[in-house]
C-alpha positions in Angstrom: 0.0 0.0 0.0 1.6 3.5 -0.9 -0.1 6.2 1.4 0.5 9.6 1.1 1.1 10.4 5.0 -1.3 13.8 5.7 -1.0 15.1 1.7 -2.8 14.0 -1.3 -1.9 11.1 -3.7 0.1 12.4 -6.8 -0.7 10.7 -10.0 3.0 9.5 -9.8 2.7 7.5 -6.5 -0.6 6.1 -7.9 0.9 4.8 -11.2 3.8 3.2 -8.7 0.8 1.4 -7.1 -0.4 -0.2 -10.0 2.6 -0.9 -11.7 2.9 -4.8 -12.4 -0.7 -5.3 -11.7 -2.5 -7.7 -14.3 -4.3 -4.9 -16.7 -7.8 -6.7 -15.6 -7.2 -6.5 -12.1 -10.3 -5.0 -10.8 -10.4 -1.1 -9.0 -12.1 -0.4 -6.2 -12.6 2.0 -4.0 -13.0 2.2 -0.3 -15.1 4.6 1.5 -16.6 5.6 5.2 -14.0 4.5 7.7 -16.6 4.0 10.2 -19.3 2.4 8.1 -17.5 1.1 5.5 -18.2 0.7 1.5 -16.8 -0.4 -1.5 -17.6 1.1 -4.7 -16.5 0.7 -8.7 -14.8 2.9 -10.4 -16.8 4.5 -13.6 -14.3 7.0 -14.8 -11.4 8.5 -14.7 -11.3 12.5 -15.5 -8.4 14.9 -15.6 -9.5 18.4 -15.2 -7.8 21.3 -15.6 -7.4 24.6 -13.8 -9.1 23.5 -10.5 -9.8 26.3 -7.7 -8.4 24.6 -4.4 -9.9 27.5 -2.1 -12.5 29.5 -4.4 -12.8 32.0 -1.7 -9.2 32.9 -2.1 -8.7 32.4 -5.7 -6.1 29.7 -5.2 -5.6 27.3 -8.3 -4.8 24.2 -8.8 -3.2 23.5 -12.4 -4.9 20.1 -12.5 -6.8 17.6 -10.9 -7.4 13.7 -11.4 -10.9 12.2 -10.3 -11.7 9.2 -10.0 -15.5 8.8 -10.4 -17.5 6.9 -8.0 -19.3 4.3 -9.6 -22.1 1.5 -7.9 -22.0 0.7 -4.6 -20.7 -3.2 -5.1 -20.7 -4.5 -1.4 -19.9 -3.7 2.3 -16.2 -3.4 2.6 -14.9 -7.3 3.6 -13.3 -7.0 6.8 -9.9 -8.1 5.5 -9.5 -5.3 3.3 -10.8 -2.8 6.2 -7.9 -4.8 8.5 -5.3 -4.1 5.3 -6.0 -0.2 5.1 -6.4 0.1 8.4 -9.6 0.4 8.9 -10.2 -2.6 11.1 -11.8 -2.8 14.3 
């Protein structure tokens, strides 16, 4: 797992992550710590020119979402104990 310690993921530490994965290895992602989910991914977008703080006119040059897709299933309790999320 790379984490990015108090910051946001770059794209760079993301693409470490899945380097050498099988291309059809499903994505997930995981959501609600307390309650926890796991969703698909339905798209990938790259946006440019995103305000970070609108209210002071900050910018950021770009920005990488990952789309929230369905909700597949309750987060198993493994993968909560991997990301530690685990009870």
């Amino acid at each position: 797992m790379i984490e990015a310690a108090g910051r946001d993921l770059t794209a760079g530490e993301l693409i470490e992550a899945l380097e050498g994965l099988d291309e059809d290895t499903p994505v997930r992602l995981a959501h609600q710590p307390s309650w926890p989910f796991e969703y698909a991914i339905r798209a990938v977008a790259t946006v440019p020119d995103v305000p970070t703080e609108p209210w002071h006119g900050e910018r950021q040059e770009q920005v990488v979402y990952l789309v929230e897709g369905e909700q597949t299933r309750y987060l198993p309790g493994e993968v909560a104990d991997a990301i530690g999320w685990g009870q």
